[in-house]
C-alpha positions as CSV (number, residue, x, y, z in Angstrom):
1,X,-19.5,-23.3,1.5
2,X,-20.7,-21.0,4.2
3,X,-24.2,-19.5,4.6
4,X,-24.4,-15.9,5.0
5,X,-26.7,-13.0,5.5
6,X,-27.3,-10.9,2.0
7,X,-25.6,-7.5,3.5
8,X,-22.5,-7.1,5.5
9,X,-21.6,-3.7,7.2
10,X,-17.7,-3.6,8.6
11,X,-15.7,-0.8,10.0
12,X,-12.0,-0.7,8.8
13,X,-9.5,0.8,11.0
14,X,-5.9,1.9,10.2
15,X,-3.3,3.7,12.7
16,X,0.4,1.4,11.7
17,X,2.6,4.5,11.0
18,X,0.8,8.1,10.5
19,X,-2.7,8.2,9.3
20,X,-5.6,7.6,11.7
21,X,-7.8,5.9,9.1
22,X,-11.5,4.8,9.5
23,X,-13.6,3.3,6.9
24,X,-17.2,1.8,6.3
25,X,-17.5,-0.6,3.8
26,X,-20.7,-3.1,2.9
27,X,-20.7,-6.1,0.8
28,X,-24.1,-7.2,-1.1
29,X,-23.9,-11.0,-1.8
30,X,-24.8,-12.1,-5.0
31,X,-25.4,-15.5,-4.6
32,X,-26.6,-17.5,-1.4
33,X,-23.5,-19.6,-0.2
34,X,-20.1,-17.9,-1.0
35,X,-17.2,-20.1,-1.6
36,X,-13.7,-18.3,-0.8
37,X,-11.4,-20.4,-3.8
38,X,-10.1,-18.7,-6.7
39,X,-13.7,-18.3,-8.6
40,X,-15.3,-16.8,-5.5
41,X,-16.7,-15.0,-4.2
42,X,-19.1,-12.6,-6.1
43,X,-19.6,-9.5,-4.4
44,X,-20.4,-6.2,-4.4
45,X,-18.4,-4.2,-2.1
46,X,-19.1,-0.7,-1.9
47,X,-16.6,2.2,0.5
48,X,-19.8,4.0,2.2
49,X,-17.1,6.1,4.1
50,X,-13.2,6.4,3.9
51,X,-11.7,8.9,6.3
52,X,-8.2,9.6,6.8
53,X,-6.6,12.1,9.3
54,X,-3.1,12.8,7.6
55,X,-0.4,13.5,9.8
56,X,2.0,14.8,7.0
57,X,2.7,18.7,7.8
58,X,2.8,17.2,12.2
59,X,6.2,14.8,10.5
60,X,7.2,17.3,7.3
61,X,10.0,19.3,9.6
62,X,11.2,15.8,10.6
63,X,11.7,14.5,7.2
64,X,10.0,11.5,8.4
65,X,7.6,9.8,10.8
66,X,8.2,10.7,14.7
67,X,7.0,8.1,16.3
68,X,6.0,9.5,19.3
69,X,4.2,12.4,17.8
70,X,2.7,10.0,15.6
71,X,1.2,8.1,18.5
72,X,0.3,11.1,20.3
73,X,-1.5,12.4,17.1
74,X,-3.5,8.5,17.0
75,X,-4.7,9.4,20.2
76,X,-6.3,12.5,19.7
77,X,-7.4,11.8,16.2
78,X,-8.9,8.0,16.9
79,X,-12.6,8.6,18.1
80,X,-13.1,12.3,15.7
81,X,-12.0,10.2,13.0
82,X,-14.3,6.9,13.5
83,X,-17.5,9.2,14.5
84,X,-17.0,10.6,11.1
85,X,-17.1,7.7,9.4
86,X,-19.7,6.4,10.9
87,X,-21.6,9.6,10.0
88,X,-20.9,9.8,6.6
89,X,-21.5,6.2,5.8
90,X,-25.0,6.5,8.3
91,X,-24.6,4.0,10.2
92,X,-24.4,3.8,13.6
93,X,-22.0,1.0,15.5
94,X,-24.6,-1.3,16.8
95,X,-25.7,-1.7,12.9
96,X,-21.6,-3.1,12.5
97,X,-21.4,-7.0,11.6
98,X,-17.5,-6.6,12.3
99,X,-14.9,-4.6,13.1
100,X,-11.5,-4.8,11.3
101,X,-7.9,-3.1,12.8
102,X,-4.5,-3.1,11.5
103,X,-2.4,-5.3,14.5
104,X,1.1,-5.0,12.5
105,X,3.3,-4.5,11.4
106,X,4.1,-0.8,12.2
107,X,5.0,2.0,14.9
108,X,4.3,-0.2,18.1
109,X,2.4,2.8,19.9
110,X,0.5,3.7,16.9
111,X,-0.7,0.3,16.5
112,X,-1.8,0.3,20.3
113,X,-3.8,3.4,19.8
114,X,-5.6,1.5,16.9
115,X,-6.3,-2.2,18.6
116,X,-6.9,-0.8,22.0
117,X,-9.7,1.4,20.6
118,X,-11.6,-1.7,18.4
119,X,-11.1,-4.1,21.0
120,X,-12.8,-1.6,23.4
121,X,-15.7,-0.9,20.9
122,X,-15.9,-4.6,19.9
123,X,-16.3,-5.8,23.5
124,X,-18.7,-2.8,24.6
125,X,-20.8,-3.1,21.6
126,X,-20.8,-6.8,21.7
127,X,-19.1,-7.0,17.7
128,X,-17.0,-9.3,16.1
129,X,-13.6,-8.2,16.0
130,X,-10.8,-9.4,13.2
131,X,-7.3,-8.5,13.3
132,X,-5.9,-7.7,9.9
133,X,-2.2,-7.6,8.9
134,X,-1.5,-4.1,7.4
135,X,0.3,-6.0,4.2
136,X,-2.7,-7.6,3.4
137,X,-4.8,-4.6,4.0
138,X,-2.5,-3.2,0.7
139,X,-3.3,-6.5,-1.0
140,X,-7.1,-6.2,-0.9
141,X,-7.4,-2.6,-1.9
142,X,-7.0,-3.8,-5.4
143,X,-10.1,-5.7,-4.7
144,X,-13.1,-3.1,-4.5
145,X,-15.4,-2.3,-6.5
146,X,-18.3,-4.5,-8.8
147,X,-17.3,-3.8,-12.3
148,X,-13.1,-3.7,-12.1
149,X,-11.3,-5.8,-13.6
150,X,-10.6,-7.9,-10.3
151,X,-14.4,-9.0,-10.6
152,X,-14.2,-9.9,-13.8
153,X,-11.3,-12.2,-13.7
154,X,-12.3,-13.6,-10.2
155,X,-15.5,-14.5,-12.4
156,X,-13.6,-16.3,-14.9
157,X,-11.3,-18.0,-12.5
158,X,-8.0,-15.8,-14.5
159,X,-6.6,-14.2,-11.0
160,X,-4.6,-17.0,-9.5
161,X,-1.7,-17.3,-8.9
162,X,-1.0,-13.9,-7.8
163,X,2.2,-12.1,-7.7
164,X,2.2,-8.6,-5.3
165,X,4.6,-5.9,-5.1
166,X,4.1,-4.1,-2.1
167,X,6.1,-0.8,-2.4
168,X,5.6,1.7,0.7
169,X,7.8,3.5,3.1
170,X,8.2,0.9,5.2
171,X,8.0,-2.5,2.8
172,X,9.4,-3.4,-0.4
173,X,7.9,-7.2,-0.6
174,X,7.1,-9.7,-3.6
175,X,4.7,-11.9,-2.3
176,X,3.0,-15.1,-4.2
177,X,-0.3,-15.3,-3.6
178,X,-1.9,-18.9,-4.6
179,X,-5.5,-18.2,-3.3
180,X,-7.3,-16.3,-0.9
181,X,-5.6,-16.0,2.4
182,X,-2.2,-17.7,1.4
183,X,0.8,-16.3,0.8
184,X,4.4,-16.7,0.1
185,X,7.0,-14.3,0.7
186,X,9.5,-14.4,-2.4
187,X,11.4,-11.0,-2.0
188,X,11.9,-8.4,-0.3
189,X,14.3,-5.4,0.5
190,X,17.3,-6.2,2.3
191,X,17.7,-2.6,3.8
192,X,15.8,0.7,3.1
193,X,12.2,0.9,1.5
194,X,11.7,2.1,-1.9
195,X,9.4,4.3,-0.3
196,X,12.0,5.5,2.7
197,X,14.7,5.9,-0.3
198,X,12.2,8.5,-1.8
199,X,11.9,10.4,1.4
200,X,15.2,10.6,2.1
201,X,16.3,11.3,-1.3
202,X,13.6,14.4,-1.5
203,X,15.2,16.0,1.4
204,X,18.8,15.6,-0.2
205,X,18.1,17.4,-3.0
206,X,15.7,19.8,-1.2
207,X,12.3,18.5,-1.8
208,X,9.5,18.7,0.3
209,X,8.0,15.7,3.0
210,X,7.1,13.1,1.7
211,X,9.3,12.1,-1.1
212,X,7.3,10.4,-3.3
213,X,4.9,12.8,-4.5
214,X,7.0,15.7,-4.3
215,X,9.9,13.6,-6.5
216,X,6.9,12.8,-9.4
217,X,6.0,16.8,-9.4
218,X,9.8,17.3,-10.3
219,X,10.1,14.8,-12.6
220,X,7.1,15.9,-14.3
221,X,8.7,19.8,-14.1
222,X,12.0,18.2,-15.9
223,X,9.7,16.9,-19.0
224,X,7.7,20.1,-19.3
225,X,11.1,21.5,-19.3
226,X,12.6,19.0,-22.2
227,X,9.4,20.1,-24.4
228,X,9.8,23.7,-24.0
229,X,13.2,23.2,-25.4
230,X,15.1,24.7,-22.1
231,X,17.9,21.9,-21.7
232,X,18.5,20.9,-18.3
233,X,21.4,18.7,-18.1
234,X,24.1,17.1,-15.6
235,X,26.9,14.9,-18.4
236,X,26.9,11.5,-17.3
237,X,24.4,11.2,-15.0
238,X,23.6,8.2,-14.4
239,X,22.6,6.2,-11.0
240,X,22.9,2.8,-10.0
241,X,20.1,0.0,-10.4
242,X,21.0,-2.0,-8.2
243,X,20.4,-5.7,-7.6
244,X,19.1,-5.7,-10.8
245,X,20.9,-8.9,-12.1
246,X,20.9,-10.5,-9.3
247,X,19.4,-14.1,-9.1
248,X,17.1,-14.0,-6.2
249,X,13.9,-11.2,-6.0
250,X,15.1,-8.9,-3.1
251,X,15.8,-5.5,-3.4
252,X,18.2,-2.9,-1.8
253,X,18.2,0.6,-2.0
254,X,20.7,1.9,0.8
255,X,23.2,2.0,-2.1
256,X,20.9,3.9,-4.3
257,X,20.5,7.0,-2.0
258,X,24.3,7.0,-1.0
259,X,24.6,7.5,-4.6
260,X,22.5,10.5,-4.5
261,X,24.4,11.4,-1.3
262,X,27.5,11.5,-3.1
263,X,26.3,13.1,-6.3
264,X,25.0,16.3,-4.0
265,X,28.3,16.5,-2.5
266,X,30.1,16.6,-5.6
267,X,27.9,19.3,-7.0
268,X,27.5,21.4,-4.2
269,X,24.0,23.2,-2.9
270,X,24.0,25.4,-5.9
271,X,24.1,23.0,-8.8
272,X,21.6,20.4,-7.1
273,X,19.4,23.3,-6.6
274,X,19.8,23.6,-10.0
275,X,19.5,20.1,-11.6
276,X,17.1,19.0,-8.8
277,X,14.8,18.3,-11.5
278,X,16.9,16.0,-13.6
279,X,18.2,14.4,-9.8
280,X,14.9,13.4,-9.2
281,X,13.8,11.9,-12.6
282,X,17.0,10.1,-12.7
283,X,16.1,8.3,-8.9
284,X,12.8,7.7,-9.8
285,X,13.8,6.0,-13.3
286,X,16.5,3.7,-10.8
287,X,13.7,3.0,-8.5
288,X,11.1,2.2,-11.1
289,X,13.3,0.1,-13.3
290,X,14.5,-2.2,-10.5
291,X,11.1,-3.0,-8.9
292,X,9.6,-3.5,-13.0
293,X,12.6,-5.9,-13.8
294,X,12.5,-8.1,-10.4
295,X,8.8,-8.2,-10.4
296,X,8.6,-9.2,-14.3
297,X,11.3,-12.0,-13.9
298,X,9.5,-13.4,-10.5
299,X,6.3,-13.4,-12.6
300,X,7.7,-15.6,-15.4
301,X,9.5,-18.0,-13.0
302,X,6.3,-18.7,-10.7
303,X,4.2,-18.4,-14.1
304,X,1.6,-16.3,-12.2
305,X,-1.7,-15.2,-13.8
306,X,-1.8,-11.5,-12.2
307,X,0.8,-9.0,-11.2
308,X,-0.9,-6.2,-8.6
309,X,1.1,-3.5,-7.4
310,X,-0.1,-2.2,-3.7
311,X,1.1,0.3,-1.2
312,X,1.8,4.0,-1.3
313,X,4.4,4.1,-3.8
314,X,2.1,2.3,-6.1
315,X,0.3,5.5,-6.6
316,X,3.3,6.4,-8.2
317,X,2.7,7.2,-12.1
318,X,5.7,6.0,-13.9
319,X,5.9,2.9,-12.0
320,X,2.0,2.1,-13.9
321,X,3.0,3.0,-16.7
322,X,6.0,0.7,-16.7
323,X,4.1,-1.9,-15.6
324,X,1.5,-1.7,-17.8
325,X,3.9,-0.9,-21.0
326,X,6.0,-3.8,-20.2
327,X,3.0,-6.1,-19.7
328,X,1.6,-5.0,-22.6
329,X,4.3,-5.4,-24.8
330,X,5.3,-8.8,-23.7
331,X,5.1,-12.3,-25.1
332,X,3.6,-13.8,-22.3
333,X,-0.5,-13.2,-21.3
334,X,-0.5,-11.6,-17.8
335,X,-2.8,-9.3,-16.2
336,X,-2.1,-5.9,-14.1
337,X,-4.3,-5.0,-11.3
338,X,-3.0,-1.5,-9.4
339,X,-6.0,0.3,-6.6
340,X,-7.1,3.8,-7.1
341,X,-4.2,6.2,-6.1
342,X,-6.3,7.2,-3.4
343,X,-6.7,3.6,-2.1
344,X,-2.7,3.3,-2.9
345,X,-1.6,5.3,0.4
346,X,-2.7,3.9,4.1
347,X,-6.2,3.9,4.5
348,X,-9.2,2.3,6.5
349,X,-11.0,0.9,3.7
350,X,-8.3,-1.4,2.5
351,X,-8.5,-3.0,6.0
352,X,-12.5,-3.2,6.0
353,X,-12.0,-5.4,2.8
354,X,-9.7,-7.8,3.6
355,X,-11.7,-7.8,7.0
356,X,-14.7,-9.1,5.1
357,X,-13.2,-11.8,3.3
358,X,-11.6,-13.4,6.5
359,X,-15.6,-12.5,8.4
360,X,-17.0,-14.7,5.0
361,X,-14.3,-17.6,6.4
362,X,-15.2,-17.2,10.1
363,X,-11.5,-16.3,10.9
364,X,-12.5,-13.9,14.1
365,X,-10.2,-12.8,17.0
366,X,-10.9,-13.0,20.3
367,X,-11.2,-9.5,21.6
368,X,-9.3,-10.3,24.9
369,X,-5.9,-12.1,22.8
370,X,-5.4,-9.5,20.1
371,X,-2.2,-8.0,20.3
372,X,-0.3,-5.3,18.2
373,X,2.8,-6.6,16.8
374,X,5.3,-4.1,15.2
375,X,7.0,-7.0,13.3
376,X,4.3,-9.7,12.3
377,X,4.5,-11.7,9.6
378,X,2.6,-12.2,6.4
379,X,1.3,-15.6,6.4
């Protein structure tokens, strides 16, 4: 057990691909000596400030991140974007307990522009500084708030063992998760992203930067379309799931938009234009099927508690809903924690969190070690 002090203020930052991210978050403790096990701790964490500094329309001609841009854009954005979060939460940064940053993985110069800055802030303003891997950042967004279900079944000591999905543009990951702080790595993609597959496949069939959102809209566009009776329809078509049956939990979805690829070829600018709709929900039905059916079979072998889905493409609607049907409709008693959509994408506050809980076990960096690594490890 560890004694701690009833309030705890932290400042979250996030700059590991293309949103300069800063966040305020404070924790009330309900109890006087927090244990971090499985039926700990009680909190009450509340985002006093979550601001983000999107870098989408900088990357949209791109179809995709530029790096260097993306570092320039960290550079300019980093101190605008903290000062407002400090202002909106109230607080000014000698009132700070911590301050949390994203070291990896990611864009090596974003994550420079993002350590640099709290490890100059930590040492000038004399705070505690904890390096935060951006996968568990994801992780922990499911974890905010008093009343969500999290709470409840932290209470009731239901949440372990956990099984993530971590679905973004940059990591498609199952990792087992047996208590606070420790984690397995059971799957993960092989190639491409889900996330990069829906980017890329957007800009095949002529959608809009970045693919995930703009691949929903049209999905959402062919079902409006199938209830007003106007039938939109390519014969057979019909795109590959693949690694589906395979044996292990990894995923691969290189083959999936070469499919796509090949199917735009075949039908020419015209006709995709045409069934862009129907493209787009079929992808999306691919995508969503595979990362349902490898998660659900993981989840019965390590007979895990919780599924929580994390990352940007978890803000993805159909991929809820298939969880949550599938769950639902099973034999076997699991529960499904997802974030808020808004907490789904990159964002400071996710980092703040996942700050606090390693602050609670005393895991602090050493402001003059930290170091950004574009490949680091969950562990």
């Amino acid at each position: 057990m560890t004694k701690i002090q009833k309030s705890i203020k932290i400042l979250g930052i996030e700059t590991s691909c293309d949103e300069t991210a800063a966040a305020i978050i404070t924790a009330k403790i309900k109890n006087k000596k927090v244990k971090i096990r499985n039926s700990e701790p009680r909190l009450k964490i509340k985002i006093l400030s979550n601001v983000v500094a999107s870098q989408i329309d900088l990357h949209r001609k791109y179809g995709g991140v530029y790096p260097e841009l993306a570092s320039r854009a960290h550079l300019e954005n980093i101190l605008p974007v903290i000062s407002a979060a400090l202002d909106q939460a109230r607080i000014k940064i000698v009132d700070l307990d911590a301050i949390a940053v994203t070291v990896g993985p990611g864009l090596i110069g974003s994550l420079l522009i993002g350590t640099e800055t709290a490890r100059t802030l930590a040492w000038a303003f004399s705070k505690l500084l904890i390096g935060i891997n951006h996968l568990e950042g994801h992780i922990f967004a499911n974890f905010v708030g008093e009343n969500s279900k999290y709470q409840q079944l932290t209470i009731n000591n239901q949440l372990f063992p956990i099984l993530n999905l971590i679905v973004s543009g940059g990591h498609t990951s199952l990792i087992l998760m047996k208590d606070f702080g420790k984690y397995q790595t059971i799957g993960q993609t092989r190639d491409d992203a889900a996330g990069e597959a829906f980017d890329k496949v957007a800009q095949l069939i002529g959608l809009p930067y970045p693919g995930g959102p703009s691949i929903e809209a049209a999905t959402l566009k062919k079902i409006k379309n199938q209830k007003s009776k106007i039938k939109i329809r390519i014969q057979n078509l019909k795109l590959p799931r693949p690694m589906i049956d395979s044996e292990d939990f990894d995923f691969s979805f290189s083959g999936l938009k070469t499919a796509v690829l090949k199917l735009t070829k075949e039908l020419g600018p015209k006709l995709v234009n045409k069934y862009q709709a129907e493209i787009a929900a079929e992808f999306q039905k691919a995508v969503t099927e595979v990362l349902v059916s490898k998660t659900i079979a993981a989840a019965k072998k390590y007979r895990v508690k919780t599924i929580m889905l994390s990352g940007g493409v978890a803000a993805n609607s159909q991929l809820r809903r298939d969880f949550e049907s599938i769950i639902h409709n099973s034999k076997f008693m699991i529960h499904f924690l997802a974030p808020a959509k808004k907490l789904s994408t990159d964002n400071a506050a996710m980092i703040a969190v996942a700050g606090l809980f390693h602050f609670l076990k005393k895991e602090i960096s050493n402001p003059f070690q930290i170091q950004a690594s574009s490949n680091l490890k969950l562990s």
